[in-house]
N, C-alpha and C positions, 0 to 999 in steps of 0.2 A: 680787167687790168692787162690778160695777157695779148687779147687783142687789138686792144688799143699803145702798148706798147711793141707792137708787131706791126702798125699803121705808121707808128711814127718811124721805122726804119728799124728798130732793132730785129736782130732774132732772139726769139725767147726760147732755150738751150734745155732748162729745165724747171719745174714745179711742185711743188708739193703741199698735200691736202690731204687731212685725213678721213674726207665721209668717201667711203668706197662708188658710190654715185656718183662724186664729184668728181671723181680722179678717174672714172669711165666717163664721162661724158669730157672732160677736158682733154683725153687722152683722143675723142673722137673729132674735135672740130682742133686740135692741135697737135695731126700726127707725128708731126719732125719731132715734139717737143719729149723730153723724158720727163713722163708725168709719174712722182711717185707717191703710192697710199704711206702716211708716215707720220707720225705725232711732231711738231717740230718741237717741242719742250724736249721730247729723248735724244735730238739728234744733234752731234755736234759737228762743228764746220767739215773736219774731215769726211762723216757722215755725207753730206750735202754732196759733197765734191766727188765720192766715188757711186753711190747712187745713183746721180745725175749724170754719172759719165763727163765731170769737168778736167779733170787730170788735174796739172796746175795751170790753165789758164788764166789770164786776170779778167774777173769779173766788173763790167761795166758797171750793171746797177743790180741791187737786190730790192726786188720789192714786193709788197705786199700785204693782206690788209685782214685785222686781227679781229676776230670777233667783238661787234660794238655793243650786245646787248646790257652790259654793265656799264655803258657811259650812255644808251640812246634818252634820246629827252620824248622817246613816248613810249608806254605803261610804265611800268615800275625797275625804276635804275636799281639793279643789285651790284654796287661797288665792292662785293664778296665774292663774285662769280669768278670760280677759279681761271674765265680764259682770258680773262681782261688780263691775266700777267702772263701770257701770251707774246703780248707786247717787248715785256723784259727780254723773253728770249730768242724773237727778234733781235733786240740789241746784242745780246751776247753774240749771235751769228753772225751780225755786222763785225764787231771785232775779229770772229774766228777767221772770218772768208776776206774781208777787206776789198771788197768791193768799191769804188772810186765814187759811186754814188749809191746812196737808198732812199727809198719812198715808202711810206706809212700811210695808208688810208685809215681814215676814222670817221663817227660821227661827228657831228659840231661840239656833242654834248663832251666831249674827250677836256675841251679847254673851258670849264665852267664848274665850280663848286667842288665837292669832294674829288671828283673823277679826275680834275685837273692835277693833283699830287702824281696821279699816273704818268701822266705828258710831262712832268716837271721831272721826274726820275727817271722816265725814259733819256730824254735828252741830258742827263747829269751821265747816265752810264756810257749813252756814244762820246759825248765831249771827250769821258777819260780815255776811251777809245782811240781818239786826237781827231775825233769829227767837228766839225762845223758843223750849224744846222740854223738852217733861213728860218724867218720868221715864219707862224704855220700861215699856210696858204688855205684858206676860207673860199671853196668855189662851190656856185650854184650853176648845176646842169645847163639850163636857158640860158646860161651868156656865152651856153658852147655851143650852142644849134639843138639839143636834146629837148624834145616837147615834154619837163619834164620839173617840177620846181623840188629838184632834190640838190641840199645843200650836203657838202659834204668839206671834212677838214685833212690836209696832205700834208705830212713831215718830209721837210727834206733835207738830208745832210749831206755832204760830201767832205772829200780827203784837203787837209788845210794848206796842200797846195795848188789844190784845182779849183778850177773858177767858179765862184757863186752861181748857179742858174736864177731866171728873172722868174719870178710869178707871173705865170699867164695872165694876159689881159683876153676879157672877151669879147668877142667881135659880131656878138648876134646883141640882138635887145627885144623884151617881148612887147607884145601889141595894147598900147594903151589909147588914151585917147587924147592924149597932154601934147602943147607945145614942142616937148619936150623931145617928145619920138616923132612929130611931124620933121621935126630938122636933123634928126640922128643920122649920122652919116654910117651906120653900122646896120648891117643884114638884118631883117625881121628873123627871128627863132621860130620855126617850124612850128605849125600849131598840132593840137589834136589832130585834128583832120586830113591835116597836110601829112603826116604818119598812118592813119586808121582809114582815113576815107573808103581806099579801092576794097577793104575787108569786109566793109558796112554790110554783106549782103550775106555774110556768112551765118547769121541767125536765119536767115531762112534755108537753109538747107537742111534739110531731117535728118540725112546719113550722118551729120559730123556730131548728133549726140553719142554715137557709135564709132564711132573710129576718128583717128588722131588728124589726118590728114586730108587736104580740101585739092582737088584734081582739075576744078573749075579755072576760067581766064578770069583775069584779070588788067584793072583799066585803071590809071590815075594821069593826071595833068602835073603833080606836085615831084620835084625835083628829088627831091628827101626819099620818098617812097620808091621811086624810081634807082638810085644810088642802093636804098636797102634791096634791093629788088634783083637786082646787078644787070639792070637795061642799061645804065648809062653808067661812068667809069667814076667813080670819088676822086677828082685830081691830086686828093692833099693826101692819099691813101698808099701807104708803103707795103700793103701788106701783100702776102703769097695768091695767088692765082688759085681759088674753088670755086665749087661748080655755080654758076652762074643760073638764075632763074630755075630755082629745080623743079622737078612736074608735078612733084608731091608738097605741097606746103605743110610743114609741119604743125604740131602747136596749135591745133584748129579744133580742139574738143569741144564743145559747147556744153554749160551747165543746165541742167536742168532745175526750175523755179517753182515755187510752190503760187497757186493762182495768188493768195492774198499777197506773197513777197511781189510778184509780176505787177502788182494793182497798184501798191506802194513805189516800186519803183517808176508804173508811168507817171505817177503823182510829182516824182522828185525833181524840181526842175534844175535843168544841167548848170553847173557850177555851185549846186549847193551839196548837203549830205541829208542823207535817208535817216530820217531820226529815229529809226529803230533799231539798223544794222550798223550806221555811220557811215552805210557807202558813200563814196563822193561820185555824182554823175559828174562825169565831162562834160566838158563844154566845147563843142567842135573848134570855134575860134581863139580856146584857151589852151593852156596845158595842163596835163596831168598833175596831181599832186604825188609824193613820193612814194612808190610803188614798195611794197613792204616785203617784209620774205616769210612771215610765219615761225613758228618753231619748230625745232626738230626732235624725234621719239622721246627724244629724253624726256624734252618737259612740254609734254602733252599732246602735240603733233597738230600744233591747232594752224587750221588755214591762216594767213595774212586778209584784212578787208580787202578788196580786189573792188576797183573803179566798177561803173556802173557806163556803158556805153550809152552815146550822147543822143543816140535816136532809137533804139532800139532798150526795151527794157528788160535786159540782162546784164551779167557781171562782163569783163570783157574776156575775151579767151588769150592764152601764153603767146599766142605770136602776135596780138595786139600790145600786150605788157612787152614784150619784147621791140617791136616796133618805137615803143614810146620810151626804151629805154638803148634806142638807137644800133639794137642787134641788124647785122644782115640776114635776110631770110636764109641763105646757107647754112648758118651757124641754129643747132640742133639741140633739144633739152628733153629732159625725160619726158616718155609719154604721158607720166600720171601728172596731173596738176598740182596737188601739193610739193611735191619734189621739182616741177618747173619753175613755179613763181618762189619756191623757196631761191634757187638758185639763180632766177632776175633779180630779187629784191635783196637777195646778198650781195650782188654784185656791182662794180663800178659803169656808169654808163661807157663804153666803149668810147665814144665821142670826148667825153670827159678825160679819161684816162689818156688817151692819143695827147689834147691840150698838155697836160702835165711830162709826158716822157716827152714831148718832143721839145719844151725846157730845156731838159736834160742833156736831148740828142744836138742842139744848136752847140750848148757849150763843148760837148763832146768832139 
């Protein structure tokens, strides 16, 4: 979210998150920003304000996005999970701070069955606040350019004398075979490949079972990968100036497969799933299915299924996950892999996010 509200023109001022991994590694690819470790249930607006080093500024927008695993619609929805009321105090800190706009990222699953009472009292508490708040905005990744079919749901309110923002419309459409997209006057969505391609070679290198980083050239034709890559300039891209094509690519750890997993996986043909593990292999021409984040120490520290690469019969590695979830290769994640893919698959597609704040940033 925060770099994709950094694309869209804003400056993001300050943060706050409480896994101490997150709030270093956020602190690392956003150094301007005051990144603080902080429970935000404990902290009240004043809190926020001196913390963050806001003095009384007026705060454009507040935003950000509350743990979903009590509303997600895959394993087991716990509607008891204390962080789903998370959300609540969000809204009390909209009140406190009065920011002119705020955003709520969620799953889809937020507006459907029990979970929706949540969204229902969320928005009861900002209204009495004297917020407004647009109908929820329902966006899936691929209508934003992201090789990536992850649906996600956006709350947005603002102050009832400021101007309604319009719901993104999206301007990519993916690859079918219908009438339908032979006449579409809207951009093809980046596929797999058109993301992963120039990586493809990275299963063959022995050293990156051993270390995090690939030192090798790199080659693609695809526009996307090139922009992630920082050969060529994102026009639509407001964000600060980092380092450009760095030497070390991060992110490049390679798993090691047991032969029977390896034999199964060449079995799996791409765009289906491995009926043993559930991996989903890609499909070069298609995109990824939603790239998951795992859980964390608490309950049980178990990996997320992680895609299955489209040529090659391995899982894919974090700066493919990242690639597909439209990171710049500048932008840096833990070296361990559970704590990487935790933190892509917790997160907003960058590309994603930018569509939504720059909403915001028009009416502004």
């Amino acid at each position: 979210m925060s770099l994709g509200f950094e694309e869209a023109g804003f400056n993001v001022v300050a943060a706050f998150e409480l896994d101490e991994l997150h709030v270093e590694y956020h602190t690392k690819n956003f150094p301007l920003c005051h990144t603080v470790e902080a429970d935000i249930s404990q902290l009240t607006g004043a809190d926020v304000r001196r913390l963050g080093e806001l003095g009384d500024r007026q705060i454009d927008v507040l935003f950000g996005g509350s743990p979903c695993q009590g509303f997600s619609l895959i394993g087991r929805r716990d509607h008891g999970d204390p962080r789903s009321k998370l959300l609540f105090d969000f809204a009390r800190l909209v009140d406190e701070l009065k920011p002119k706009y705020f955003v709520v990222e969620n799953v889809a699953g937020l507006l459907l069955g029990k979970a929706k009472r949540f969204y229902d009292d969320f928005v009861a508490l900002v209204t009495a606040a004297e917020y407004s708040v647009c109908e929820p905005w329902l966006l899936t990744a691929t209508d934003f350019g992201v090789p990536q079919r992850r649906k996600r749901v956006f709350i947005v309110g603002y102050q009832r004398s400021l101007t309604k923002p319009t719901m993104p419309v999206g301007v990519f459409t993916v690859a079918t075979n219908s009438l339908s997209e032979k006449v579409s006057s809207l951009k093809p969505c980046p596929t797999v490949w058109d993301a992963i391609g120039d990586l493809s070679h990275l299963g063959k290198s022995p050293a990156l079972y051993k270390t995090d980083g690939f030192t090798g050239a790199l080659q693609t034709t695809s526009q996307y990968a090139k922009i992630l890559r920082g050969e060529e300039r994102d026009p639509e891209s407001n964000s600060l100036r980092r380092l450009r094509s760095p030497k070390t690519l991060t992110g490049c750890l390679l798993t090691t497969h047991k032969k029977k997993t390896t034999a199964r996986f060449c079995a799996t043909e791409p765009g289906t799933y491995e009926p043993i593990t559930r991996f989903y292999r890609l499909s070069k021409q298609g995109y990824s299915n939603t790239i998951r984040a795992g859980t964390d120490h608490t309950r049980g520290s178990y990996m997320a299924a992680r895609p299955i690469h489209p040529e090659e019969p391995r899982v894919i590695v974090v700066r493919e996950a990242a690639r597909l979830h439209s990171y710049p290769d500048w932008f840096i994640f833990h070296p361990t892999r559970w704590h990487a893919f935790r933190q892509i698959g917790n997160s907003v597609p960058p590309l994603l996010a930018r569509s939504v704040a720059r909403a915001i940033h028009t009416v502004l």
